[in-house]
SETORLUM-157123 format. One record per atom (N, C-alpha, C, O): x, y, z; residue in three letters. Coordinates in steps of 0.2 Angstrom, whole numbers, plus 2048, in hexadecimal, padded with zeros to 3 digits. Each point is the difference from the previous one (the first is absolute). Last residue first. Example, Ala and Ser with C-alpha at 12.3 -4.5 7.8 and 13.67 -1.06 7.14 Angstrom:
! residues 2
8407F5823SER/804806801SER/7FC805803SER/803806801SER/7FF7DE7FFALA/7FC806800ALA/804806800ALA/8057FF803ALA/
//
This chain:
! residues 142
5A587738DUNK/7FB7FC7FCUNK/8057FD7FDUNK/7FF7FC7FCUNK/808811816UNK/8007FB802UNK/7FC7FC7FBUNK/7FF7FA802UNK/80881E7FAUNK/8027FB800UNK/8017F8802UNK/8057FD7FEUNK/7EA815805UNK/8027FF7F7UNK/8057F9801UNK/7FE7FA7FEUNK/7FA80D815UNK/7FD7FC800UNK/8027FF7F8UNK/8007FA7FDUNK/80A81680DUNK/8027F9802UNK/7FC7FD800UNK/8027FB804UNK/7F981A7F5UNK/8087FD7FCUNK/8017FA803UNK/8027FB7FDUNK/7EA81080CUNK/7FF7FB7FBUNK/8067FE7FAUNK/7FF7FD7FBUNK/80380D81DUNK/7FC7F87FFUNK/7FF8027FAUNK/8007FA7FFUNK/80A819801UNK/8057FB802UNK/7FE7F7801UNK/8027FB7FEUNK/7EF8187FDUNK/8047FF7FCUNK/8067FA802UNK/8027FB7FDUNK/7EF80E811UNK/7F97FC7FCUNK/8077FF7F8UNK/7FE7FC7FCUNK/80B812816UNK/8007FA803UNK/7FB7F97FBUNK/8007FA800UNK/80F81E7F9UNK/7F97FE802UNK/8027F9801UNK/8047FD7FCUNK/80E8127FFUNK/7FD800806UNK/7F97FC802UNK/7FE7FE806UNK/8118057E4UNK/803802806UNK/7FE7FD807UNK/8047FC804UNK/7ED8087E7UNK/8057F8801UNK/807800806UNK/8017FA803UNK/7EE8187FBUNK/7FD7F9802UNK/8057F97FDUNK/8017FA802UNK/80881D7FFUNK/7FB7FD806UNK/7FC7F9800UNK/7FF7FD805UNK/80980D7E7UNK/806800803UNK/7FC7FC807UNK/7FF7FA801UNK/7F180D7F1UNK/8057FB7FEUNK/8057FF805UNK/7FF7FB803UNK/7F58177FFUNK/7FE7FB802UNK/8037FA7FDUNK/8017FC804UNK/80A8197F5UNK/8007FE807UNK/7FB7F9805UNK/8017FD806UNK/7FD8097E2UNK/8087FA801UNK/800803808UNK/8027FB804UNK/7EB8107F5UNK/8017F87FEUNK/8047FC802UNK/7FF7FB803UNK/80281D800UNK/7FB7FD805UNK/7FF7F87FFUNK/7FF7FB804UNK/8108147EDUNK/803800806UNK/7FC7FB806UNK/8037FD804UNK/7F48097E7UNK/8067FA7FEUNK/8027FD807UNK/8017FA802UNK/7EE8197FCUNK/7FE7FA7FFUNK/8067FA802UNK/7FF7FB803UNK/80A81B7F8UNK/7FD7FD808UNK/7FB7FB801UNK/8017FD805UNK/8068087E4UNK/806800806UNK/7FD7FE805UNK/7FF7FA802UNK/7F280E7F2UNK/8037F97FEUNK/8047FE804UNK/7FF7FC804UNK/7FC81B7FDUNK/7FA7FA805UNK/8027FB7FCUNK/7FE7FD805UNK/80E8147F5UNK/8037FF806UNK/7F87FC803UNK/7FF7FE806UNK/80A80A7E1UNK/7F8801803UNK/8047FB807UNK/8027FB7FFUNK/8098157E9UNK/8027FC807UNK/7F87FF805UNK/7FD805801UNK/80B8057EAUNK/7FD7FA800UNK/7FE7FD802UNK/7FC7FB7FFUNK/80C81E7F9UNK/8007FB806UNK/7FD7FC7FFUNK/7FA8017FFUNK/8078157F9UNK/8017FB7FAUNK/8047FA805UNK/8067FF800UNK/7F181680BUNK/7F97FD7FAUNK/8037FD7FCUNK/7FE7FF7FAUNK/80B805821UNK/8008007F8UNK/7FE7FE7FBUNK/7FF7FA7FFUNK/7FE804819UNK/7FD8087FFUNK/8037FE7F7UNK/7FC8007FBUNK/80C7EF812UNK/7FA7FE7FDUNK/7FB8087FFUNK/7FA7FF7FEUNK/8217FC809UNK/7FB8007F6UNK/7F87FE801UNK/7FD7FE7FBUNK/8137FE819UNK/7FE8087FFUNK/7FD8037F9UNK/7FD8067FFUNK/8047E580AUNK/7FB802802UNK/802807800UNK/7FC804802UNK/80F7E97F8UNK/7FC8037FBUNK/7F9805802UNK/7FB8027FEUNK/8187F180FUNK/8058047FCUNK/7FB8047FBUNK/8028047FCUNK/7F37EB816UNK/802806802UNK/8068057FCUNK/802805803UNK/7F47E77F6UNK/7FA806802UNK/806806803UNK/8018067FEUNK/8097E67FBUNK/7FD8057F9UNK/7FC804803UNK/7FE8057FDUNK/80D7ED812UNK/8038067FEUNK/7FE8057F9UNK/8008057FFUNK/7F27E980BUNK/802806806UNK/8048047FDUNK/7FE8067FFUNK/8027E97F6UNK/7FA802800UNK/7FE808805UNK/7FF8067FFUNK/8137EA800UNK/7FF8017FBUNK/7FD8067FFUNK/8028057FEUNK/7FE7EC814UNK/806807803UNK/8008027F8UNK/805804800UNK/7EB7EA801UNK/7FE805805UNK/805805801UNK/7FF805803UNK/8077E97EFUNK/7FA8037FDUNK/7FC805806UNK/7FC8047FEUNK/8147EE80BUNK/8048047F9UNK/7FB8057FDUNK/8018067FFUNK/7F87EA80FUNK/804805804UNK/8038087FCUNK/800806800UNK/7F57E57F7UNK/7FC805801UNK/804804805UNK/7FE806801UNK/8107E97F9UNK/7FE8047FBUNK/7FA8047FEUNK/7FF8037FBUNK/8097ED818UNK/8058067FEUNK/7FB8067FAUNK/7FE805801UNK/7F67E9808UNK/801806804UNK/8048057FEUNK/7FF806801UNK/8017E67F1UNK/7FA806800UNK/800804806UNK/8018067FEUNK/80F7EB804UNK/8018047FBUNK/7FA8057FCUNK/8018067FDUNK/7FB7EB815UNK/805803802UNK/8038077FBUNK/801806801UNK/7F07E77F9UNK/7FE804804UNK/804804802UNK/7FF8067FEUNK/8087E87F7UNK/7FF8087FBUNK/7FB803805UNK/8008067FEUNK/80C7EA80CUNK/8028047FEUNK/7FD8057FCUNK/801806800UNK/7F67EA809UNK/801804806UNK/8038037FCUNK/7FC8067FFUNK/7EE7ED7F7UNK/80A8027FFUNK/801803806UNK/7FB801803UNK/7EC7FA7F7UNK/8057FE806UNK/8077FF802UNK/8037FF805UNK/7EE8047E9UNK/8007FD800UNK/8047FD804UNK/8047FB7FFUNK/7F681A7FDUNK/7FA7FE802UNK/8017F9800UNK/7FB7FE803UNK/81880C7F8UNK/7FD803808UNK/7FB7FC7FFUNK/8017FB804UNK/8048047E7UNK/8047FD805UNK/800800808UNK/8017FC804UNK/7F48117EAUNK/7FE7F9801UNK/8047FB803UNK/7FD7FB802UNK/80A81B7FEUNK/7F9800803UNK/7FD7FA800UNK/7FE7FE805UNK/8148077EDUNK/8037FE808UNK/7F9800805UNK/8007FD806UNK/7FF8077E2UNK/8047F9803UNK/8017FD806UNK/8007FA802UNK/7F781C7F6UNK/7FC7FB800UNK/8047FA801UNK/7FE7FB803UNK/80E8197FDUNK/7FA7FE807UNK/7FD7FB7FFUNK/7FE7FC804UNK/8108077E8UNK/8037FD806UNK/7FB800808UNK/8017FC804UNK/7F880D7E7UNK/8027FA800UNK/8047FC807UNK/7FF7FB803UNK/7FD81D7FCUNK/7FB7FA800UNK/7FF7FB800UNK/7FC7FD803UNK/81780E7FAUNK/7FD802804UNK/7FC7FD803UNK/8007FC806UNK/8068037E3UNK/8057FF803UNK/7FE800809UNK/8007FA802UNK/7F38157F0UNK/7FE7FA7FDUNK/8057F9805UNK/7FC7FC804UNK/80A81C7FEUNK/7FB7FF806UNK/7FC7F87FDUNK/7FF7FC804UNK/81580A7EFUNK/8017FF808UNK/7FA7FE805UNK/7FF7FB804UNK/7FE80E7E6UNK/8047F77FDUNK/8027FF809UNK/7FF7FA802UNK/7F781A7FCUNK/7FD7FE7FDUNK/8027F77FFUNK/7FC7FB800UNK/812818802UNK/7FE7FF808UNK/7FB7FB7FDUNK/8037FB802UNK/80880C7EAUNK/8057FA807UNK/7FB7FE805UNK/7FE7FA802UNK/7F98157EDUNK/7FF7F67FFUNK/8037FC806UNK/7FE7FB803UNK/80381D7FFUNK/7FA7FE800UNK/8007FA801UNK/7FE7FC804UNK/81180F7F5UNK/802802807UNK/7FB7F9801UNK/8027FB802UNK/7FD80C7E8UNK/8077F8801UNK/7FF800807UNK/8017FA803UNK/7F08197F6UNK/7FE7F97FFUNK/8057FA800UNK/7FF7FA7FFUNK/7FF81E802UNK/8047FD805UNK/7FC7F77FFUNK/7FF7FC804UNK/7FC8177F0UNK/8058027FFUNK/8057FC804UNK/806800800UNK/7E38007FFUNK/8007FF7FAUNK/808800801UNK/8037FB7FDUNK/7E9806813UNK/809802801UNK/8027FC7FAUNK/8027FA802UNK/7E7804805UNK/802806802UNK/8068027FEUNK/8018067FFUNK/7F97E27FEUNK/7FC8047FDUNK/802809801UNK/8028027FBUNK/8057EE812UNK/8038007FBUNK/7FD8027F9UNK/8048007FBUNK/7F480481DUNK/8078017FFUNK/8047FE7F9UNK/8058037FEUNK/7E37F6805UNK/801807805UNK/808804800UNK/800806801UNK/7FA7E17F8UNK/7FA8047FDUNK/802807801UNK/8008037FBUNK/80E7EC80CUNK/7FE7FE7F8UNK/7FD8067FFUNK/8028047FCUNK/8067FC81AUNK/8047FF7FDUNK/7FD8027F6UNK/8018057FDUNK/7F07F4814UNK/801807803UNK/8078037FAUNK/7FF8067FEUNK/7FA7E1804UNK/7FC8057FBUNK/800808801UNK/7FE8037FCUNK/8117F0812UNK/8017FC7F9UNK/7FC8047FBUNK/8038037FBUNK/7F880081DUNK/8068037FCUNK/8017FF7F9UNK/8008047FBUNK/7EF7EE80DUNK/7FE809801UNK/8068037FDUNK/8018017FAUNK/8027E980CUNK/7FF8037FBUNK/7FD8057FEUNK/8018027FBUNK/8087FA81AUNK/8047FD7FAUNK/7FE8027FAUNK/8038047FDUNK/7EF7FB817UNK/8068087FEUNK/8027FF7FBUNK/7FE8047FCUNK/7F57EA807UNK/7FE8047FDUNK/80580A800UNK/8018057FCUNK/8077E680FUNK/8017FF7FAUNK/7F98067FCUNK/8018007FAUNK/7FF80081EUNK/8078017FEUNK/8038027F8UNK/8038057FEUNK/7E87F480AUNK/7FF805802UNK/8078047FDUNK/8018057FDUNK/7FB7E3806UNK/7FD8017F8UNK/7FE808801UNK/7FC8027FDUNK/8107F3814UNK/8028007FCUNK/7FC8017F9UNK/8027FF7FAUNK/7F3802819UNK/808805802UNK/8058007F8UNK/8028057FDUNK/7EB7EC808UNK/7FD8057FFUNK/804806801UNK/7FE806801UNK/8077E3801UNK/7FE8017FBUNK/7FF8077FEUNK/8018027FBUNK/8057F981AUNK/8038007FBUNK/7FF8017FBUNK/8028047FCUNK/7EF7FC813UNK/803806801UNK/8058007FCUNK/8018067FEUNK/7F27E4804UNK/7FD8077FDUNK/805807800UNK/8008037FAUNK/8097E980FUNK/7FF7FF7F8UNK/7FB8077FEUNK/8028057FDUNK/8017F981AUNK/8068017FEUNK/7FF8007F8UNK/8018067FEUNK/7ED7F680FUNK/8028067FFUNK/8048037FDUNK/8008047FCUNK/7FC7E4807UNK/7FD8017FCUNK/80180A7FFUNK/8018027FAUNK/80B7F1815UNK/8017FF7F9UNK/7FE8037FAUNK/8038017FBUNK/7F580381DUNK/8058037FEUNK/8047FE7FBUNK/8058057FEUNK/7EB7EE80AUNK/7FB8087FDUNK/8068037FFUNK/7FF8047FBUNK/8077E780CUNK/7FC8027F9UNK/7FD8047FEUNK/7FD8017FAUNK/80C7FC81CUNK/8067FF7FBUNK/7FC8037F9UNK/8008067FCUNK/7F37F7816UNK/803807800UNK/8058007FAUNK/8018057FCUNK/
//
């Protein structure tokens, strides 16, 4: 039983976090191609968020390999900061949804919610799943 749930474990991780880290870069390219492109006039706005969502990323992926490599802490901290990345998110849908009747809006609210569905299963399975907890303690016992 043990090793079907390690084996689980590894799967669903691997496969949460490379769902995580593709948000990641989607933004990164949603960034490059569609907003900075568009907005000739706000391209300093641009590069910052741009040099953040990079910054960002880098950073889930550090901490993703570190979960995956049985860290408590940076599990923890991934928790935080898909927490983060779900009351963000939330807040961009619900402050832009009065601009989407307007023809010079950018604004597309199924990314978002995509974001929200992801980092909510993230959240829960490092949280709460049991096929995760046996294979953090098997990480650590190698």
């Amino acid at each position: 039983m043990s090793g079907f749930l390690i084996h689980i474990g590894r799967k669903r991780t691997f496969w949460i976090s490379i769902s995580i880290l593709s948000i990641s870069i989607y933004t990164i390219f949603h960034f490059l191609y569609f907003k900075y492109k568009s907005h000739p006039y706000y391209k300093m706005w641009f590069t910052n968020r741009l040099i953040i969502e990079v910054i960002i990323s880098t950073i889930f992926t550090f901490l993703l390999s570190l979960t995956y490599n049985g860290k408590e802490w940076a599990k923890q901290l991934a928790i935080i900061f898909l927490s983060i990345g779900v009351f963000m998110s939330t807040i961009y849908i619900s402050t832009n949804l009065n601009y989407i009747g307007n023809c010079y809006s950018y604004f597309n609210p199924t990314v978002s919610l995509i974001t929200i569905f992801i980092y909510l299963i993230g959240i829960l399975h490092f949280a709460f799943s049991k096929s995760f907890k046996v294979f953090s303690k098997y990480q650590n016992s190698k």
